[in-house]
MMTF fields as JSON, N, C-alpha, C and O atoms, coordinates in Angstrom:
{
  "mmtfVersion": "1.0.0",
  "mmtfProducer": "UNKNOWN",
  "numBonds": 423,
  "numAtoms": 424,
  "numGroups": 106,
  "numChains": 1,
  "numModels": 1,
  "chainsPerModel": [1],
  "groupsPerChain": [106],
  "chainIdList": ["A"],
  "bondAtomList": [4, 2, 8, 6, 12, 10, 16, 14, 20, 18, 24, 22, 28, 26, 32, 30, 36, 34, 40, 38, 44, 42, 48, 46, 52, 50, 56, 54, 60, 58, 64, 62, 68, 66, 72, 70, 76, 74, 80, 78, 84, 82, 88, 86, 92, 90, 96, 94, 100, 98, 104, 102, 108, 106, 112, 110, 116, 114, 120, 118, 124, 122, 128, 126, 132, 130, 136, 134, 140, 138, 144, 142, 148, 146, 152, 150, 156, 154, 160, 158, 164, 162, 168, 166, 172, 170, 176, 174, 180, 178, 184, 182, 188, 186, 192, 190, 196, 194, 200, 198, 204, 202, 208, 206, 212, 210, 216, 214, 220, 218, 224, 222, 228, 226, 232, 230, 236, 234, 240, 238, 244, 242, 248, 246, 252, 250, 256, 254, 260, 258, 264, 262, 268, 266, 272, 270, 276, 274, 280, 278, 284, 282, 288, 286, 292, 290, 296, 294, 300, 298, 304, 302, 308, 306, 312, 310, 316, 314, 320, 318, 324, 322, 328, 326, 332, 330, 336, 334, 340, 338, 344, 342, 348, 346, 352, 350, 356, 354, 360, 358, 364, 362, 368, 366, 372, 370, 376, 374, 380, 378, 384, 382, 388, 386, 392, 390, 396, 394, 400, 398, 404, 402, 408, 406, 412, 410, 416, 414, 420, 418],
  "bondOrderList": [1, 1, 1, 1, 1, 1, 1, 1, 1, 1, 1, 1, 1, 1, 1, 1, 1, 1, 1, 1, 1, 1, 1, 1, 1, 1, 1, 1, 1, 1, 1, 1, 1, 1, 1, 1, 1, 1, 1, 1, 1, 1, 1, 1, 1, 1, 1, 1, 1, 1, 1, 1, 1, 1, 1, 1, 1, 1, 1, 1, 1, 1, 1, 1, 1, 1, 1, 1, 1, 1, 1, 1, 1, 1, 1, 1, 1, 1, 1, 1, 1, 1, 1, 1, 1, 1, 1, 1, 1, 1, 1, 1, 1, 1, 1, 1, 1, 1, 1, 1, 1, 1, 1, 1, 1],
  "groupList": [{"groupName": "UNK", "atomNameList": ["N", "CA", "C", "O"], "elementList": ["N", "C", "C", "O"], "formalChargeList": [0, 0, 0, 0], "bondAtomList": [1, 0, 2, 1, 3, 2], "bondOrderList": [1, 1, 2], "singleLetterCode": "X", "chemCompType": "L-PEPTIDE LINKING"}],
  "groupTypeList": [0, 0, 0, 0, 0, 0, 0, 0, 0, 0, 0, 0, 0, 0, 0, 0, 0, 0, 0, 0, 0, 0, 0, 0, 0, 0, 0, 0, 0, 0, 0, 0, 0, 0, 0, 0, 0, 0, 0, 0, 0, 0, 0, 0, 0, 0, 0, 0, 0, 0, 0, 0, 0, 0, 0, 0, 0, 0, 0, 0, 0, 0, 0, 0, 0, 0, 0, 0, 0, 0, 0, 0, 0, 0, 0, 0, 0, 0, 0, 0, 0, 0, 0, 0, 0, 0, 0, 0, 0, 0, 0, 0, 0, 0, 0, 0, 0, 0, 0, 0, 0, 0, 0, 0, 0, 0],
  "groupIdList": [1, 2, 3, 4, 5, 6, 7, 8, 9, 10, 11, 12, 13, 14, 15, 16, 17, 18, 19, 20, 21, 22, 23, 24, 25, 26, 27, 28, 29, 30, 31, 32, 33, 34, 35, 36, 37, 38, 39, 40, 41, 42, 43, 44, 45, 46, 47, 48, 49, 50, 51, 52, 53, 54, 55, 56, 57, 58, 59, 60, 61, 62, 63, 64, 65, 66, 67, 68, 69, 70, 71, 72, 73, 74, 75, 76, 77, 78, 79, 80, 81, 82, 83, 84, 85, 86, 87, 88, 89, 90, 91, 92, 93, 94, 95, 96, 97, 98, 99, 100, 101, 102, 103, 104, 105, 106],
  "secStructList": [7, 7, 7, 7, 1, 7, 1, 1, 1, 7, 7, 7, 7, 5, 7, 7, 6, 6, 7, 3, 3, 3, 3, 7, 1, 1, 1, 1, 7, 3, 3, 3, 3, 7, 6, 6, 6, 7, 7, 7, 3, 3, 3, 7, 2, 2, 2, 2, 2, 2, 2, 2, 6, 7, 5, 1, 1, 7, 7, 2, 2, 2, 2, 2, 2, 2, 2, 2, 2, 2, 2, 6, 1, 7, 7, 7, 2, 2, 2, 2, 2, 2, 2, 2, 2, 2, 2, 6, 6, 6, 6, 7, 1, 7, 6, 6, 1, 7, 7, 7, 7, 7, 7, 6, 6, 7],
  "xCoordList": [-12.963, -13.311, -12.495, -12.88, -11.259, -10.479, -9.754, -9.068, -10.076, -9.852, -9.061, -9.732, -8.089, -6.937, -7.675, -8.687, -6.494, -7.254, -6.223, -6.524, -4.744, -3.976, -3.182, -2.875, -2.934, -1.833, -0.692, -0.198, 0.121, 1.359, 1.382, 2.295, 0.42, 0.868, -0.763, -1.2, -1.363, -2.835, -3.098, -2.514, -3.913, -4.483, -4.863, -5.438, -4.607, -5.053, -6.633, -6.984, -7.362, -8.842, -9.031, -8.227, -10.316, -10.437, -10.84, -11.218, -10.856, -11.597, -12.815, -13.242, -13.862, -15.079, -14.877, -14.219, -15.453, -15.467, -15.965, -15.738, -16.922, -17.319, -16.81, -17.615, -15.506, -15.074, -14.198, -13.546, -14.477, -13.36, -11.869, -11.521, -11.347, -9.475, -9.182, -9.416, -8.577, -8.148, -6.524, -6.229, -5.317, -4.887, -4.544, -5.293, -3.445, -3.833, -2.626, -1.826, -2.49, -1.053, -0.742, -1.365, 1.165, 2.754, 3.407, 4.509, 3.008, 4.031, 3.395, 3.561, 2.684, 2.142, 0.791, 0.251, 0.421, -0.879, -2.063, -2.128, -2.69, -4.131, -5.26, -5.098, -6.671, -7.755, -8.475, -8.468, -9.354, -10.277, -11.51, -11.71, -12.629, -14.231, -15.026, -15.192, -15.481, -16.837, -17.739, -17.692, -18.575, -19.729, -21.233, -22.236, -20.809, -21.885, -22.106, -23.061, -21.055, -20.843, -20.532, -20.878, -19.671, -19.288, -18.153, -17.808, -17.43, -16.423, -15.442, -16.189, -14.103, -12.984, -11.868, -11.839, -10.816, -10.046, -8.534, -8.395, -7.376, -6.276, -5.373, -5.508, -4.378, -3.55, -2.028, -2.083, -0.809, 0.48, 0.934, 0.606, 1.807, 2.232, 2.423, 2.232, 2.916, 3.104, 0.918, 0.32, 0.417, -0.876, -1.512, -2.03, -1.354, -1.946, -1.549, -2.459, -0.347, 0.087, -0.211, -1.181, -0.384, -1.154, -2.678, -2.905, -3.35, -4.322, -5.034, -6.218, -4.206, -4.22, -3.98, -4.526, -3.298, -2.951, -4.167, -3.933, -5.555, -6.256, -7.223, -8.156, -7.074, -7.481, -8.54, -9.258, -8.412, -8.422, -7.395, -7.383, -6.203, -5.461, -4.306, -3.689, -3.93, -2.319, -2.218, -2.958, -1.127, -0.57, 0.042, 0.257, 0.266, 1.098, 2.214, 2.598, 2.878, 4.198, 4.539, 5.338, 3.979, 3.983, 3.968, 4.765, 3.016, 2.996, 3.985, 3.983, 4.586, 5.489, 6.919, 7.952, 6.95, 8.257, 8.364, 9.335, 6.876, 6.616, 6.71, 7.085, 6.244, 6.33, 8.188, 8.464, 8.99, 10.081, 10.867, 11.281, 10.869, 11.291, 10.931, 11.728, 9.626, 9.175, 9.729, 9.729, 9.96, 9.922, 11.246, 11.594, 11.975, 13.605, 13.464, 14.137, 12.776, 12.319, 11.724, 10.871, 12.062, 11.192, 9.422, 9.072, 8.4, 7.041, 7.188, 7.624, 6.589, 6.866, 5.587, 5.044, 4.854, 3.321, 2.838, 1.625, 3.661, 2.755, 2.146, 0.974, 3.483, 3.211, 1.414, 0.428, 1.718, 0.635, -0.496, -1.667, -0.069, -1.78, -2.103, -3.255, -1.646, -1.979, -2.82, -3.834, -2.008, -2.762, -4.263, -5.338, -4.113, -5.365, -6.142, -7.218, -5.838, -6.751, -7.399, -8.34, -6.812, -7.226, -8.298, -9.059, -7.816, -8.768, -10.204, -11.265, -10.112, -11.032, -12.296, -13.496, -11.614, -11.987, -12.43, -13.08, -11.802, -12.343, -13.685, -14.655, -13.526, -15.091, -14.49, -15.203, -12.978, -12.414, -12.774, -13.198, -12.8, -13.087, -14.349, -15.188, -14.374, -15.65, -16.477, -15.788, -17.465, -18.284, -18.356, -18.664, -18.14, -18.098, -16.363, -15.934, -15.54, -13.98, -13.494, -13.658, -13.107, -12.122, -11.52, -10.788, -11.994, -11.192, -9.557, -9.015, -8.786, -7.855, -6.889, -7.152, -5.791, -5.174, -4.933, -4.79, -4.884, -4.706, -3.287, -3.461, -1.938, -1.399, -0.412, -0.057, -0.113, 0.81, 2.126, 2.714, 3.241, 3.968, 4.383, 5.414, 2.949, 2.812, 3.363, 3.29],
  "yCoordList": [-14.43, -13.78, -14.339, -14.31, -14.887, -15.189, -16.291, -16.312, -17.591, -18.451, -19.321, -19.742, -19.467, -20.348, -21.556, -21.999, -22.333, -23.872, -24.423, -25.575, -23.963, -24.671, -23.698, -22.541, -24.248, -23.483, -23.448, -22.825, -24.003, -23.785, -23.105, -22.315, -23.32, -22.555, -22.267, -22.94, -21.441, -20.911, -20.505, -19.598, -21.211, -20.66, -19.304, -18.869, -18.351, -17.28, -17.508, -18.671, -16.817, -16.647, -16.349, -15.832, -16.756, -16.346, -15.408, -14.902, -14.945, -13.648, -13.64, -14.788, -12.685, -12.865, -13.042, -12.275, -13.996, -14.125, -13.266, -13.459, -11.979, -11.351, -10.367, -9.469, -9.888, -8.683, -8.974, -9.956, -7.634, -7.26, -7.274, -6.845, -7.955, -7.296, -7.144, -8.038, -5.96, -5.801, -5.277, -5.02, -5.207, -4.455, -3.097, -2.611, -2.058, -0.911, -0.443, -0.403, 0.08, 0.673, 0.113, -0.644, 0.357, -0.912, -0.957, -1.506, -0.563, -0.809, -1.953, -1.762, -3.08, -4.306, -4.179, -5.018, -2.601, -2.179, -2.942, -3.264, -3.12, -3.311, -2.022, -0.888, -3.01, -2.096, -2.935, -3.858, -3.251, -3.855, -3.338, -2.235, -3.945, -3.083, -4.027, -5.244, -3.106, -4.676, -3.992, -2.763, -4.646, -4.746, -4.266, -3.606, -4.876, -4.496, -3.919, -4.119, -2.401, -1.602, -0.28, 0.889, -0.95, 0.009, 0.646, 1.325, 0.395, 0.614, 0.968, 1.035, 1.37, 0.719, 0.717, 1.645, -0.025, 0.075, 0.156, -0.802, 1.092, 0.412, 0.119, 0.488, -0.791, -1.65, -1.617, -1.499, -1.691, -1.945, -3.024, -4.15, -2.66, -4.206, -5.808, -6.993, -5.046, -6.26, -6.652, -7.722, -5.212, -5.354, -6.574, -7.619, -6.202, -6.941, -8.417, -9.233, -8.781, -10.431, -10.488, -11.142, -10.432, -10.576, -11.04, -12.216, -10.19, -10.215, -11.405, -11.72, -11.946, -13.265, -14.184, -15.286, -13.901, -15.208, -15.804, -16.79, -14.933, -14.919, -16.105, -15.69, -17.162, -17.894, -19.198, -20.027, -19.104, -20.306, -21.284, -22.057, -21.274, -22.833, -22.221, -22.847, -20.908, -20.646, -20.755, -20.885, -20.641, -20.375, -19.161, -18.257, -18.97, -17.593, -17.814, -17.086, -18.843, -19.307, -19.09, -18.252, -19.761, -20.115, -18.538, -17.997, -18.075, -16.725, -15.534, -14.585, -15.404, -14.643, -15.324, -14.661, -16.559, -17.041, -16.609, -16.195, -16.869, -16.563, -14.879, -14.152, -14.675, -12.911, -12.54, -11.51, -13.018, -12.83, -12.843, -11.923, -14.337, -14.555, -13.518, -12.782, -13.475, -12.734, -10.582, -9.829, -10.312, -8.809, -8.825, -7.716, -9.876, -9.771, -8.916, -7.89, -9.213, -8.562, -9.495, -10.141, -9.679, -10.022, -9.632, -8.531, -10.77, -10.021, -10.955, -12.095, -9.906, -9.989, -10.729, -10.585, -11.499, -12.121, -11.197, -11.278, -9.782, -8.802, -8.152, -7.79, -7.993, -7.297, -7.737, -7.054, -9.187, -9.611, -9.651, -9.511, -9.857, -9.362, -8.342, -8.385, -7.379, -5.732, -5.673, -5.055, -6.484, -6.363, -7.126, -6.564, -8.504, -9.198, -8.369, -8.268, -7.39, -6.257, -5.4, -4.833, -5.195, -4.413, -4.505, -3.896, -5.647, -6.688, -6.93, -6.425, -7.427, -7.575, -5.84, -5.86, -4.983, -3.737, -2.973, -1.93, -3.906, -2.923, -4.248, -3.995, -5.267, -6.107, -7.03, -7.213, -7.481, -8.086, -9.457, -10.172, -10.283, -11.321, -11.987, -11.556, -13.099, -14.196, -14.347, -14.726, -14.155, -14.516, -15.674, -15.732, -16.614, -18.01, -18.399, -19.531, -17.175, -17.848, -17.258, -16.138, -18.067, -17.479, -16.177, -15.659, -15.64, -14.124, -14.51, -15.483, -13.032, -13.284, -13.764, -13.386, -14.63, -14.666, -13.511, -12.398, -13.846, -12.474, -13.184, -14.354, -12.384, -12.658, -13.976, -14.878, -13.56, -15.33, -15.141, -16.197, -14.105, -13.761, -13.742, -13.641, -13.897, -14.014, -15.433, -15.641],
  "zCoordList": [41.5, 40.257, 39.105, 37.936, 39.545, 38.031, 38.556, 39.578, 37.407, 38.002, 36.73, 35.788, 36.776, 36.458, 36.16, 36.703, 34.515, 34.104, 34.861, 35.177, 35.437, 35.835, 36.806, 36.515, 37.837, 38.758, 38.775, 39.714, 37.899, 37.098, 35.94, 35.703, 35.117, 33.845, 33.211, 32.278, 33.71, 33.445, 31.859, 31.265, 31.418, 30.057, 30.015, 31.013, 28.821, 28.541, 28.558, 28.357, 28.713, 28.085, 26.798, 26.023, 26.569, 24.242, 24.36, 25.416, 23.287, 22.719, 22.536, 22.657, 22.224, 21.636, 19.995, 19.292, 19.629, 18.319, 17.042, 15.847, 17.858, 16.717, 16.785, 16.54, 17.072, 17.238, 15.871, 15.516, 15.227, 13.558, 14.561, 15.661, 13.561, 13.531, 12.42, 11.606, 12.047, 10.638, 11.241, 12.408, 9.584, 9.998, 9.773, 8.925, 10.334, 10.079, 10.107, 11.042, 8.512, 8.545, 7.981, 7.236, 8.198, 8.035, 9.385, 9.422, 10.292, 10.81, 12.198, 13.402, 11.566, 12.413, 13.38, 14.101, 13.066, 14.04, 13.45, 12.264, 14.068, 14.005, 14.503, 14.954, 14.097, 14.637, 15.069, 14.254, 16.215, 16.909, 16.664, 17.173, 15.863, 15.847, 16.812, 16.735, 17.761, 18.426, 17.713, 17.648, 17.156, 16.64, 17.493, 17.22, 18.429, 19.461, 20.066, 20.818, 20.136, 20.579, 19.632, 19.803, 18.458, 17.743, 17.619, 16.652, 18.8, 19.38, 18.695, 17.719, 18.125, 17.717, 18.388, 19.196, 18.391, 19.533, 18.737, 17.976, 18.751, 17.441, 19.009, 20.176, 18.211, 19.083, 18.395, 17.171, 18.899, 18.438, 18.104, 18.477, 17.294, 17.046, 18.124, 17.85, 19.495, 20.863, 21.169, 21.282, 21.194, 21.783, 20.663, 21.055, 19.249, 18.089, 18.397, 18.549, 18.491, 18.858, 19.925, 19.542, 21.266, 22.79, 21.773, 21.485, 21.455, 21.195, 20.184, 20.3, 19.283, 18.538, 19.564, 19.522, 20.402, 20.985, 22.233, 22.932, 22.333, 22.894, 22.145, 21.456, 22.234, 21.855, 22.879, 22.321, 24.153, 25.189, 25.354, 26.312, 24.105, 24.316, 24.961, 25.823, 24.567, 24.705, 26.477, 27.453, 26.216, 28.113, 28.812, 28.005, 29.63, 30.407, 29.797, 28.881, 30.223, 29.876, 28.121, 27.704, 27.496, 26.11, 25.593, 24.826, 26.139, 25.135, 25.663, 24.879, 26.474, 27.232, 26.538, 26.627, 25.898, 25.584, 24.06, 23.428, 23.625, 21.977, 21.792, 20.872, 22.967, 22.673, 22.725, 22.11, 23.154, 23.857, 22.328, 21.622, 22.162, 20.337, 19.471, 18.889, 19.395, 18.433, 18.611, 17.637, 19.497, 19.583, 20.542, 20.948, 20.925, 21.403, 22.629, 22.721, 23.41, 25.311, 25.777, 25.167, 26.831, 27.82, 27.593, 27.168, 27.969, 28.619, 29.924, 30.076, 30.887, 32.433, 32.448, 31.353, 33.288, 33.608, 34.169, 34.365, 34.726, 35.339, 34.27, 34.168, 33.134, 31.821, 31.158, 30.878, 31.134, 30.463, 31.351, 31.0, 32.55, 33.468, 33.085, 32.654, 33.017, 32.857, 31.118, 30.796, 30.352, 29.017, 29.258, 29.049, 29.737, 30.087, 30.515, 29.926, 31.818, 32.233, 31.861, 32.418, 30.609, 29.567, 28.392, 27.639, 28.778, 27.503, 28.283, 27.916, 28.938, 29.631, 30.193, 30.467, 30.168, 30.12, 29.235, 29.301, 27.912, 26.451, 26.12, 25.406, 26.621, 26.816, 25.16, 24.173, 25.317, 24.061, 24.741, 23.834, 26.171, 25.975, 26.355, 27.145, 25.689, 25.451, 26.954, 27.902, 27.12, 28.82, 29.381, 30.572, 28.786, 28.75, 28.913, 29.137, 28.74, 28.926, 30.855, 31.339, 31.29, 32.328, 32.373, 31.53, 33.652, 33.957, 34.003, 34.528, 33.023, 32.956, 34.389, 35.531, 34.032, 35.462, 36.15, 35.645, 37.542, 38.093, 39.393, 39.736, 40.039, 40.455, 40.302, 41.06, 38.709, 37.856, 38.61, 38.373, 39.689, 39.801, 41.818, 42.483, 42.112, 43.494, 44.123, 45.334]
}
């Protein structure tokens, strides 16, 4: 079901492209609209950057190091499976991109 561009360091999956992001607030939140649903989804400041970084190019690695800099913690690859899981559940990524990695830690 979810299949890795690389077995060392697996690309994130993209997003769907027609989903709104705006943001919301001050304090770095966002809001997610799908369109095609209607949906809206709001997100935190860590969920909002995960969520940019859903692009197809980034990496497990790369974005767990960028997240680390950026918000001064650790993100675990379990951490970010669990968000991928999520994403993938609120129907945020593209059908045409790779299921998020699953087991980056095994």
């Amino acid at each position: 079901m979810r299949a890795p561009t690389s077995l060392t360091n697996p690309v994130l999956p993209a997003r769907r492209g027609e989903l709104i992001f705006r943001p919301f607030g001050e304090q770095g939140q966002h809001v997610v609209k799908d369109p095609r649903s209607g949906a809206y989804f709001k997100l935190g400041p860590e969920e909002s950057f995960l969520f940019l970084r859903l692009d197809g190019r980034q990496t497990v690695a790369g974005t767990c190091r960028a997240f680390g800099r950026r918000f001064g913690q650790p993100l675990t690859e379990e951490d970010l499976e669990q968000f991928l899981t999520l994403a993938a559940e609120s129907g945020f990524l593209a059908a045409s991109a790779p299921q998020p990695p699953q087991g980056l830690t095994r």
